[in-house]
C-alpha positions in Angstrom: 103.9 112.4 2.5 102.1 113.3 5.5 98.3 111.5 5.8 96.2 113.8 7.4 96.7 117.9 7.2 97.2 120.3 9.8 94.2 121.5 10.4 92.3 118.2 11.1 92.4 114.5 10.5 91.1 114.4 7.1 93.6 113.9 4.5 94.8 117.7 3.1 94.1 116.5 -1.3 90.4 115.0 0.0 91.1 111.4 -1.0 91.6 108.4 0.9 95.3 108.0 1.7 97.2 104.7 0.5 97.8 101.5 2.5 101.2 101.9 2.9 100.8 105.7 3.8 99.0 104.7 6.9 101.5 102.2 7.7 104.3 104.5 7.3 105.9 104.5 10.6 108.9 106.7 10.0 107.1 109.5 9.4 104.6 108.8 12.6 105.0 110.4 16.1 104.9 108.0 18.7 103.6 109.1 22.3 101.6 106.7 25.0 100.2 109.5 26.7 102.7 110.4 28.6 104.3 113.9 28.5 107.1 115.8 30.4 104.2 117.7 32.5 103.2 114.0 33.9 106.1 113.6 35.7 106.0 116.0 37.9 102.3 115.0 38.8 103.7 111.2 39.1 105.8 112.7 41.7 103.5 114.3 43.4 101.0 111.3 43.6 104.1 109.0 45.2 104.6 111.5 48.0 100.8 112.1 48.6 100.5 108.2 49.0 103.5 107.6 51.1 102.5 110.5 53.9 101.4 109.8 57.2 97.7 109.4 58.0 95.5 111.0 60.5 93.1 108.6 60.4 91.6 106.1 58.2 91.1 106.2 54.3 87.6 106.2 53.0 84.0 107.1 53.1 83.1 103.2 54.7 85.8 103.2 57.7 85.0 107.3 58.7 81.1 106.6 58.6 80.6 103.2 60.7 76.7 103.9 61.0 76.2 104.9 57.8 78.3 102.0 56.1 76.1 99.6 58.5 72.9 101.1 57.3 73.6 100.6 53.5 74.4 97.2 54.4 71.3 96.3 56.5 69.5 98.0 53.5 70.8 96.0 51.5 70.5 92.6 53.4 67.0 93.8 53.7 66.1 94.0 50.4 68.2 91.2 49.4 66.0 89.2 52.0 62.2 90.5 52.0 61.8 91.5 48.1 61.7 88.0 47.3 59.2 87.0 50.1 57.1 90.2 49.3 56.8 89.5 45.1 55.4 86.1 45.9 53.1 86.9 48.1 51.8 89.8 45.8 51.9 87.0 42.8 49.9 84.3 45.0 47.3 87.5 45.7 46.7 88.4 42.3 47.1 84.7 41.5 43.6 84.1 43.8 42.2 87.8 42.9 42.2 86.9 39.1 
């Protein structure tokens, strides 16, 4: 007996299907995601990563002044937002 029909996953007579129809395995189709298609993309990927490069990989190492300006933002704000809310708090702390 098959669980679900084969237009959907809802069972084809409207009830619930037994316990030991869902654990049926002989009648179950086993597949981890992986179809014949994949392999030829597998194969592709393993050549793409084993060619030669021109030049380094990634946004960080092709934009030096870029990558040094996120990280002085960051160090920035990392640094000054602290300094900056309690100075606020002490203000409003006087103020009201």
């Amino acid at each position: 007996m098959s669980i679900t029909s084969r237009q959907g996953q809802f069972p084809a007579n409207g009830s619930a299907p037994s316990f030991t129809d869902m654990t049926d395995l002989g009648s179950t189709e086993v597949s981890f995601g992986y179809h014949q298609e994949d392999v030829a993309e597998g194969q592709a990927a393993v050549e793409h990563n084993k060619a030669e490069r021109r030049g380094p990989i990634g946004w960080w190492n092709r934009h030096k002044l870029l990558t040094m300006g996120v990280s002085a933002a960051v160090a920035a704000n990392l640094a000054f937002l602290p300094m900056v809310q309690n100075a606020a708090l002490v203000v409003l702390g006087h103020v009201l």
